[in-house]
C-alpha positions as semicolon CSV with decimal commas, in nm:
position;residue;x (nm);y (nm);z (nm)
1;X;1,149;1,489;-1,060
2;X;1,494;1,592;-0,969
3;X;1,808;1,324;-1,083
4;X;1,909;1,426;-0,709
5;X;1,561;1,229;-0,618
6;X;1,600;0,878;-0,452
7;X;1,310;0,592;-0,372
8;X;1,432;0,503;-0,045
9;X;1,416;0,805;0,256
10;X;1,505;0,576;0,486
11;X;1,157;0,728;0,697
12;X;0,979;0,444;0,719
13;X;1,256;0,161;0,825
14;X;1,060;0,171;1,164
15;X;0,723;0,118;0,993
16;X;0,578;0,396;0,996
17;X;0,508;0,631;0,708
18;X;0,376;0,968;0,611
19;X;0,060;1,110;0,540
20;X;0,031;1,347;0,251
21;X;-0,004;1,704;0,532
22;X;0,284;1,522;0,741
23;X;0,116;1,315;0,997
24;X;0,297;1,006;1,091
25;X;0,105;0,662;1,117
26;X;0,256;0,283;1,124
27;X;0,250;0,137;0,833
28;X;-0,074;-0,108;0,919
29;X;-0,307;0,202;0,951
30;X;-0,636;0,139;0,798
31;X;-0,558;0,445;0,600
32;X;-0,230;0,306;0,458
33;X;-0,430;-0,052;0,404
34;X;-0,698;0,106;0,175
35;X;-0,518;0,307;-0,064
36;X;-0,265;0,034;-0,041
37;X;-0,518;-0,171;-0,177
38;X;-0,620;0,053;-0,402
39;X;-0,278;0,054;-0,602
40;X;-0,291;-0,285;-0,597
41;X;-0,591;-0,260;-0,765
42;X;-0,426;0,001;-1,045
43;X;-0,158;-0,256;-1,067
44;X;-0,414;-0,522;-1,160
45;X;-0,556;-0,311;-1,391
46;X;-0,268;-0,266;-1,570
47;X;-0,191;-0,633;-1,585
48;X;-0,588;-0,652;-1,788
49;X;-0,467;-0,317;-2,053
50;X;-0,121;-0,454;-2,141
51;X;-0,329;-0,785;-2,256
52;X;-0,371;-0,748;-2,655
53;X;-0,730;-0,887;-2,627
54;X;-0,779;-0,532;-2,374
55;X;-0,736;-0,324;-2,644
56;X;-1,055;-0,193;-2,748
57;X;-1,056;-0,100;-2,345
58;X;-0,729;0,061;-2,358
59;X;-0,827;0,412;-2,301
60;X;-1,108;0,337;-2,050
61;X;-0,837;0,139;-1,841
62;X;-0,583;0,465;-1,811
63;X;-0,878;0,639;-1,722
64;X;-0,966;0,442;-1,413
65;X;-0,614;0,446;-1,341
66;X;-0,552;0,825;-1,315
67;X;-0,932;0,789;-1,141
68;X;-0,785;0,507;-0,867
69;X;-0,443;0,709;-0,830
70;X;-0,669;1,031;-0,754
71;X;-0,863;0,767;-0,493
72;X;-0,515;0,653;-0,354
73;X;-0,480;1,068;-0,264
74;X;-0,734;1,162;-0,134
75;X;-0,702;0,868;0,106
76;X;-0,363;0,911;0,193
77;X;-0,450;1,244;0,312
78;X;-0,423;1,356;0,670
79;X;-0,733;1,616;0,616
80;X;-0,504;1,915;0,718
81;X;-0,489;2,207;0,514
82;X;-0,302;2,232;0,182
83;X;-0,121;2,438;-0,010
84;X;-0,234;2,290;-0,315
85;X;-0,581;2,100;-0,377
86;X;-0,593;1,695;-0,462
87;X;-0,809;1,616;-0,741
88;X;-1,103;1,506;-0,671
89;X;-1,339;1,197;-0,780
90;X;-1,677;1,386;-0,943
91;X;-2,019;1,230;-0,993
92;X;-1,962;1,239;-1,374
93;X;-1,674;0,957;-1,317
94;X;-1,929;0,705;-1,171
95;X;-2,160;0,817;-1,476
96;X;-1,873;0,738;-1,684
97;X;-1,834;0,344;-1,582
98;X;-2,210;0,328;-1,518
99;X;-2,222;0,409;-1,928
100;X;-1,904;0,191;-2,059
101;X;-2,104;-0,085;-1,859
102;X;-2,432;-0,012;-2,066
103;X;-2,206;-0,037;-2,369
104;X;-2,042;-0,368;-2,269
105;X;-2,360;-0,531;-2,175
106;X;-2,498;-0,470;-2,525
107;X;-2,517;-0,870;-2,643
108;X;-2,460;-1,008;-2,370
109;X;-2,622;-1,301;-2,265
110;X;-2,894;-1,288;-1,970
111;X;-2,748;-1,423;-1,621
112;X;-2,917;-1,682;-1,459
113;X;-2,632;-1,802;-1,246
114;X;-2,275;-1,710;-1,064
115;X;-2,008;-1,723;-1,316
116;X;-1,715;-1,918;-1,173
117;X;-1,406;-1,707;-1,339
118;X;-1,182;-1,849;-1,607
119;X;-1,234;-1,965;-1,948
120;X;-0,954;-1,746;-2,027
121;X;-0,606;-1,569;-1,881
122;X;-0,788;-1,212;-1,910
123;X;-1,138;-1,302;-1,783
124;X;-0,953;-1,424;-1,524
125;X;-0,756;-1,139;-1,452
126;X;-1,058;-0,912;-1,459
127;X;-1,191;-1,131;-1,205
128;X;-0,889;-1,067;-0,987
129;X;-0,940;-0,720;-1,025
130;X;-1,303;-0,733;-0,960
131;X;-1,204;-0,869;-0,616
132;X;-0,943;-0,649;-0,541
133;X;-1,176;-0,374;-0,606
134;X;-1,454;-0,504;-0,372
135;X;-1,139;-0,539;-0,110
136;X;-1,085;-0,150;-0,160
137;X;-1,418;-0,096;-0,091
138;X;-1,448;-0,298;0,231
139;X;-1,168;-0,165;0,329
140;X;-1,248;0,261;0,270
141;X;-1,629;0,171;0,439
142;X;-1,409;0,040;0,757
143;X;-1,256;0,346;0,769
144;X;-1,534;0,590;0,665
145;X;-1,703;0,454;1,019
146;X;-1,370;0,667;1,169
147;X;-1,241;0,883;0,944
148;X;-1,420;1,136;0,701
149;X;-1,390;0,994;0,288
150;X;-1,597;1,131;0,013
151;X;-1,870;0,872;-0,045
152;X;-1,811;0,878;-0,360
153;X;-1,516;0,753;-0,307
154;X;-1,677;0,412;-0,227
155;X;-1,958;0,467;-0,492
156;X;-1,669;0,514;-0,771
157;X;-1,507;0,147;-0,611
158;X;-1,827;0,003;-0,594
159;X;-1,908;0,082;-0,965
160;X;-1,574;-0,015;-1,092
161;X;-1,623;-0,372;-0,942
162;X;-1,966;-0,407;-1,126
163;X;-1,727;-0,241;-1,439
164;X;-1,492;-0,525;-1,397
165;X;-1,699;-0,830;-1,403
166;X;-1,892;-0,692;-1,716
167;X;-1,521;-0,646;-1,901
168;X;-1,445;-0,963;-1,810
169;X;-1,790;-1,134;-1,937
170;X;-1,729;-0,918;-2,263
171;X;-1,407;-0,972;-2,304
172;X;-1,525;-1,387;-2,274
173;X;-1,776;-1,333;-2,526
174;X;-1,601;-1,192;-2,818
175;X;-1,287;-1,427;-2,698
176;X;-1,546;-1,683;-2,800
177;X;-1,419;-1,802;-2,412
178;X;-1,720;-2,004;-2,222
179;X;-1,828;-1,923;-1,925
180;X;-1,914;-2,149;-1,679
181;X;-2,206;-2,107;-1,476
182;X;-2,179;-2,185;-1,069
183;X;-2,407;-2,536;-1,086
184;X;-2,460;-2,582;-0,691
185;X;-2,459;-2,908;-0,551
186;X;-2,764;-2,942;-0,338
């Protein structure tokens, strides 16, 4: 980036903002709302790496990142035609949580019940994260009803939030953290 480069543009002090192609939209677009959600999701995410207990995760985590920020593009695109292509999310990605899941699970203990999150800061986090992601999702379904997005757009946020609660159950197990199983009052 250019030191000439500045945050503000001053183009969106009426709320509205631009698509990547140009097209205008306000600000509360469904569009803008999912990958909106989406970074807030990356931010969460980095909130779990920068945890010391996230380590052994560490390059997994960047990976979703770059994988979310490549979501956040494609979805803040207008569909016209570019000069350059976006990146794209590939059926090997989903592969790729489906296995680091496998590999978490290993030890685990069996569910038989919810898990109510907590039992430590970065379960909990995780747990955040696992919500935010099934936000996302909601959210770029909504707008796949309307607008055209790569299914496996969805199937890559719908993966990650299954990802997220099985970091946060191993990350409770080899914290030694408990986990406390929903016990419904009937």
């Amino acid at each position: 980036m250019s030191q000439n480069w500045k945050i503000y543009t001053k183009t969106g002090d009426t709320g509205e903002t631009s698509l990547i192609g140009g097209e205008r939209v306000t600000k509360d677009n469904l569009r803008i709302e999912c990958y909106g959600t989406v970074d807030e999701l990356v931010s969460w995410i980095g909130l779990v790496r920068d945890q010391e207990a996230a380590m052994p995760w560490l390059e997994t985590l960047i990976e979703i990142q770059d994988r979310l920020f490549t979501i956040e593009s494609l979805l803040a695109h207008d569909g016209s035609e570019l000069k350059n292509p976006l990146p794209m999310v590939v059926e090997q990605d989903i592969v790729f949580l489906e296995n680091q899941i496998d590999l978490m699970n290993e030890g685990l203990p069996a569910l038989s019940s919810f898990i109510l999150p907590g039992g430590h800061t970065l379960v909990s986090y995780c747990h955040i994260a696992r919500t935010i992601c099934r936000r996302a999702e909601r959210l770029v379904i909504k707008l796949s009803r309307t607008e055209n997005v790569n299914v496996l757009n969805i199937k890559y946020l719908n993966r990650l939030s299954d990802y997220l609660f099985v970091l946060s159950r191993r990350i409770s197990h080899d914290l030694g953290a408990v986990e406390t199983l929903w016990k419904p009052r009937i």
